[in-house]
Structure formats: structure tokens, C-alpha cells
N, C-alpha and C positions, 0 to 999 in steps of 0.2 A: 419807489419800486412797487412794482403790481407780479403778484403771483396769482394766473388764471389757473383753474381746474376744468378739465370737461372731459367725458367719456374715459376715464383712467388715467389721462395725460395732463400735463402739468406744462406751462409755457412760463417764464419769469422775466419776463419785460424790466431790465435791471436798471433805465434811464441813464443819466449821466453822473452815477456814482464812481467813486474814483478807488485808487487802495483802501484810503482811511475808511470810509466809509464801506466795504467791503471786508477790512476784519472787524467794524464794530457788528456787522450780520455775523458773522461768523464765531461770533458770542456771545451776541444775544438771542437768537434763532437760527443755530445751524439745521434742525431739524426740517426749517420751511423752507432750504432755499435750492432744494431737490427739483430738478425743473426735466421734462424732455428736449424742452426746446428755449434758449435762450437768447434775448436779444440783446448784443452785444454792448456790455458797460462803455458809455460814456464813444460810443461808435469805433471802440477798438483804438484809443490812444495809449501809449505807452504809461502810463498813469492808471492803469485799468486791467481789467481780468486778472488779475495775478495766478499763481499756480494753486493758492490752497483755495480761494478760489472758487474754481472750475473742480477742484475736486469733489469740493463740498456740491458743486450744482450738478455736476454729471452730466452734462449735454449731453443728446446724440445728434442736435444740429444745433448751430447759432449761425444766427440772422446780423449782419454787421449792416447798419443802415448807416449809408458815406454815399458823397453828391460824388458824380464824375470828376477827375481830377482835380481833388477839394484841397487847398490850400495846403490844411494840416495833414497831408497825406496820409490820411487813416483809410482803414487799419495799420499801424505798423507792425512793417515785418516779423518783429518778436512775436508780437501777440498773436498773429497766425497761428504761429510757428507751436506757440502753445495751445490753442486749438488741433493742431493736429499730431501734433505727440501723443494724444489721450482720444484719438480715431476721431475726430467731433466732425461731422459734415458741416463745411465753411457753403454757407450763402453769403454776398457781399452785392447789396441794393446797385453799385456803379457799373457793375459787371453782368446783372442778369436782370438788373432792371426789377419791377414788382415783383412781389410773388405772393399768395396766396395760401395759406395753410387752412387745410379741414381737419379737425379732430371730431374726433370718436371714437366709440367703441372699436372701431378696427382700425385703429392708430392714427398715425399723420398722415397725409397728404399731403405733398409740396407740391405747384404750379407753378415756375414762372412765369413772366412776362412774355417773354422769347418763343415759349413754347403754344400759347395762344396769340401770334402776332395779330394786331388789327389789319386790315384790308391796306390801308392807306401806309402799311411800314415795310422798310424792306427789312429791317431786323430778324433776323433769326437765330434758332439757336444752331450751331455746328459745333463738333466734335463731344467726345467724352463729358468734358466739362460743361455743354450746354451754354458756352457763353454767345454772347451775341456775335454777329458778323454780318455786316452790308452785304446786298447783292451789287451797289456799287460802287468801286473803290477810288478813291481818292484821285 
């Protein structure tokens, strides 16, 4: 687990820790595990983020990095689900593709993918959610 600092903001890159290892942080350093932005334990498997947690980190966004239609279909639904009982802006890598975060002094910045397409992609993003959608369909 890597906890970055920069311009006020705090990101907690948490890898592929699991519960157990998620209450031994939570006992032996709850005071660092204070993040704004979190990249989601172990890519959002049910075995991960639990509720005490995410309370201890506070997000106000997590990053779920998951391949398109990835086997162990992560994120599961729960863990969503517990991201957004507690307001957390859900990013998910399969869905919006990269994204790009600037910290500093005047907070986050988020970028996706979607929203800078490259020339050669018909990806874009549409609707509310910003997620992707072909200009040709299937």
C-alpha cells in the first residue's frame, strides 16, 4: 500500500489487500489511511473494501482498475454498492477506459479517456455518466 500526498490531497493506492489485511491497517495506522482518492482494494472483489474500511479512508472518489468483461467480474456488486452509500464518486477502468488525475492546490481533476478521444477512436463519452459509446453499432 502507497499513500501519495500532494497539494493538500492525499490518494491511497491500497493494491491487492484483502479484509485481513485491511483491519491489521486499521490498527496499526488508522490515522494514515485518510486518502481523497482511493484506488480500489484488490480491483473491487468481494474479499475487499469492507465498510469500516472506507470509513476510516473517506474517499470522495475510488478508482476501480478491472479489464473489460474480466473473468472474476469485478467490481462486485456489493462493493459498489458500499462505495456509494457513503457518496464516493465510482470510477471503474472497463467503463471509462484511462483517466488521468491532477492534484493540487485547487483540488482533483479527473480526465477520462472518453473525454479526450484520440482521432483514430470512435469512443466517446455520452450521457450523465460519461461512459463510453461507439459511433458504430454493432
Amino acid at each position: 500500500m502507497l499513500r501519495i500526498r500532494a497539494g493538500g490531497q492525499a490518494v491511497l493506492l491500497a493494491g491487492d489487500i484483502e479484509s485481513p489485511q485491511e483491519r491489521a491497517l486499521l490498527v496499526r495506522v488508522p490515522e494514515k489511511l485518510r486518502a481523497d482518492v482511493l484506488l480500489a482494494p484488490h480491483h473491487g472483489s468481494g474479499t475487499s473494501s469492507t465498510a469500516h474500511f472506507l470509513d476510516a479512508v473517506q474517499p470522495g472518489l475510488a478508482l476501480f482498475q478491472v479489464g473489460y468483461r474480466n473473468r472474476y467480474r469485478h467490481p462486485k456488486a456489493e462493493v459498489v454498492s458500499r462505495y456509494d452509500a457513503r457518496g464516493v464518486q465510482v470510477v471503474r477502468s472497463d467503463l471509462d477506459g484511462a483517466v488521468r488525475l491532477r492534484i493540487g492546490q485547487g483540488g482533483i481533476a479527473l480526465t477520462r479517456a472518453c473525454e479526450t478521444p484520440r482521432y483514430w477512436s470512435s469512443r466517446r463519452c455520452v450521457g450523465p455518466d460519461k461512459v463510453f459509446a461507439h459511433d458504430r453499432q454493432p
